[in-house]
C-alpha positions in Angstrom: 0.0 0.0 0.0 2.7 2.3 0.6 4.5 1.5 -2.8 0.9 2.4 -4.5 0.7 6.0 -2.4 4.1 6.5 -3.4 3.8 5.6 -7.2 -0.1 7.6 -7.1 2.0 10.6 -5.4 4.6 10.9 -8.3 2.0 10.5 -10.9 0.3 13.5 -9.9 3.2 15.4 -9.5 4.5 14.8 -12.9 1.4 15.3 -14.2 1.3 18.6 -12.3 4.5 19.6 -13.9 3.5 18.6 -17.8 0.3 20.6 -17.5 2.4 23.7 -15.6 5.0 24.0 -18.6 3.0 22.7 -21.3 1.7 26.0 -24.0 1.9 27.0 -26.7 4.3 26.1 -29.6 6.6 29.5 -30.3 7.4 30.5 -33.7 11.2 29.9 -35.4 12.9 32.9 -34.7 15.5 32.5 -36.5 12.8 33.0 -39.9 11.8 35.5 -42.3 10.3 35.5 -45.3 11.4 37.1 -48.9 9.4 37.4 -51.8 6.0 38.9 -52.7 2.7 38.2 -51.8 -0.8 38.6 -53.8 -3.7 39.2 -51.3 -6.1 41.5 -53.1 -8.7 38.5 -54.0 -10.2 35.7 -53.0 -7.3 33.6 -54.1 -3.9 34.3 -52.2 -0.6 33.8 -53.5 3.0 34.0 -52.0 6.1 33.7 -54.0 8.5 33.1 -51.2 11.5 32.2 -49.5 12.2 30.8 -46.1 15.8 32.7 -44.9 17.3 31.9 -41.9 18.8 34.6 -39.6 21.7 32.9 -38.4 23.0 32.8 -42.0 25.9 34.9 -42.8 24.7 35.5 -45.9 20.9 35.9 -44.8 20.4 39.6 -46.6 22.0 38.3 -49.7 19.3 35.2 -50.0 16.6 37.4 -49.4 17.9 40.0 -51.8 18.9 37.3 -54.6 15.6 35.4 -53.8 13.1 38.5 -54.4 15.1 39.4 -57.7 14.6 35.5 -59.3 10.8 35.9 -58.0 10.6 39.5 -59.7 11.8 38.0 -62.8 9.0 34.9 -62.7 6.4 37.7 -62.0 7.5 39.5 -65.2 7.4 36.6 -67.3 4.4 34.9 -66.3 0.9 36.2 -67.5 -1.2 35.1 -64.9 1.7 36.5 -62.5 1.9 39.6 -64.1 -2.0 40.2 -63.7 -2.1 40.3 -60.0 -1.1 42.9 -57.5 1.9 42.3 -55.8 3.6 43.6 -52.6 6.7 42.8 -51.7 8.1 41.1 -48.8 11.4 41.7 -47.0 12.2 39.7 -44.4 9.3 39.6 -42.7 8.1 36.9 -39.6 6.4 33.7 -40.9 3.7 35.0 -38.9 3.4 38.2 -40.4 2.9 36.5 -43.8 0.3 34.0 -42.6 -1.6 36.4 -41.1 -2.2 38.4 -44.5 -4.6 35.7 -45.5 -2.6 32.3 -45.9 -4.0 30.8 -42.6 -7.8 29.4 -41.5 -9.2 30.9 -38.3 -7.9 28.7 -35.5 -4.2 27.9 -37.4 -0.8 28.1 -36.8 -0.2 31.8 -38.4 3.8 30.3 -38.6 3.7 29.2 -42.2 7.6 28.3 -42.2 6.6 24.7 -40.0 5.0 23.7 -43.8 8.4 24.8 -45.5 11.8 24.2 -45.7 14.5 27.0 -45.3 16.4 28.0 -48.1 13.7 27.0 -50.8 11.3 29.1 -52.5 7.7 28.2 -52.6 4.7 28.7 -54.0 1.8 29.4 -51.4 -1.9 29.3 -52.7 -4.7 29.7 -50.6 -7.8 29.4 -52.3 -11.2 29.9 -49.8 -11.8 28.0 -46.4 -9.3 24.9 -47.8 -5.8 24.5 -46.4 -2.9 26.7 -48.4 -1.1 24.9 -50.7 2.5 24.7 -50.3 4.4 24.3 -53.6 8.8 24.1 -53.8 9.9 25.9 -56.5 
């Protein structure tokens, strides 16, 4: 009986401590985002590229990334229709929060990408953004 109070004891504690600490998942600091971003309809798009801070070169990605993304959106019709703003190292959340993200999400996009990649990020209506490497 005293092994069980013992045992029972613990449990509680620990389970004391995992509820105490436990919250909510922080963003990657170490992100930004470079590229450009289409939110003026009901279709989103994001042309962009997941830098990471830490990089010594991290101003020359994003600068080198937003120039090869310039260049698609020149030479690509249905590109070159939209409205496009530009987006210099900005946080993941920033980005998501212009549209990218369902009520209730994660406004981090970077968890569904890969640093150093460009992407293309559609979000069409109440369905998930799609999340294309380009």
């Amino acid at each position: 009986m005293m092994n069980f109070k013992k045992h029972f004891t613990l449990s509680i504690a620990a389970t004391a401590v995992l509820l105490l600490t436990a919250g909510q998942a922080h963003a990657q600091s170490g992100s930004r985002l470079c590229g450009f971003i289409s939110t003026d309809t009901a279709g989103k798009v994001g042309l962009l590229y997941e830098a990471r801070t830490k990089d010594a070169s991290y101003k020359k990605q994003c600068d080198e990334a937003i120039s090869r993304m310039k260049k698609k959106i020149e030479t690509t019709d249905e590109l070159k229709a939209k409205n496009w703003q530009e987006v210099k190292r900005w946080t993941c959340e920033d980005v998501g929060n212009k549209g990218f993200v369902n009520p209730g999400e994660s406004s981090d996009i970077c968890d569904k990408m890969e640093a150093k990649v460009g992407y293309k990020v559609v979000k069409k209506g109440p369905a998930a953004a799609e999340y294309t490497k380009q």
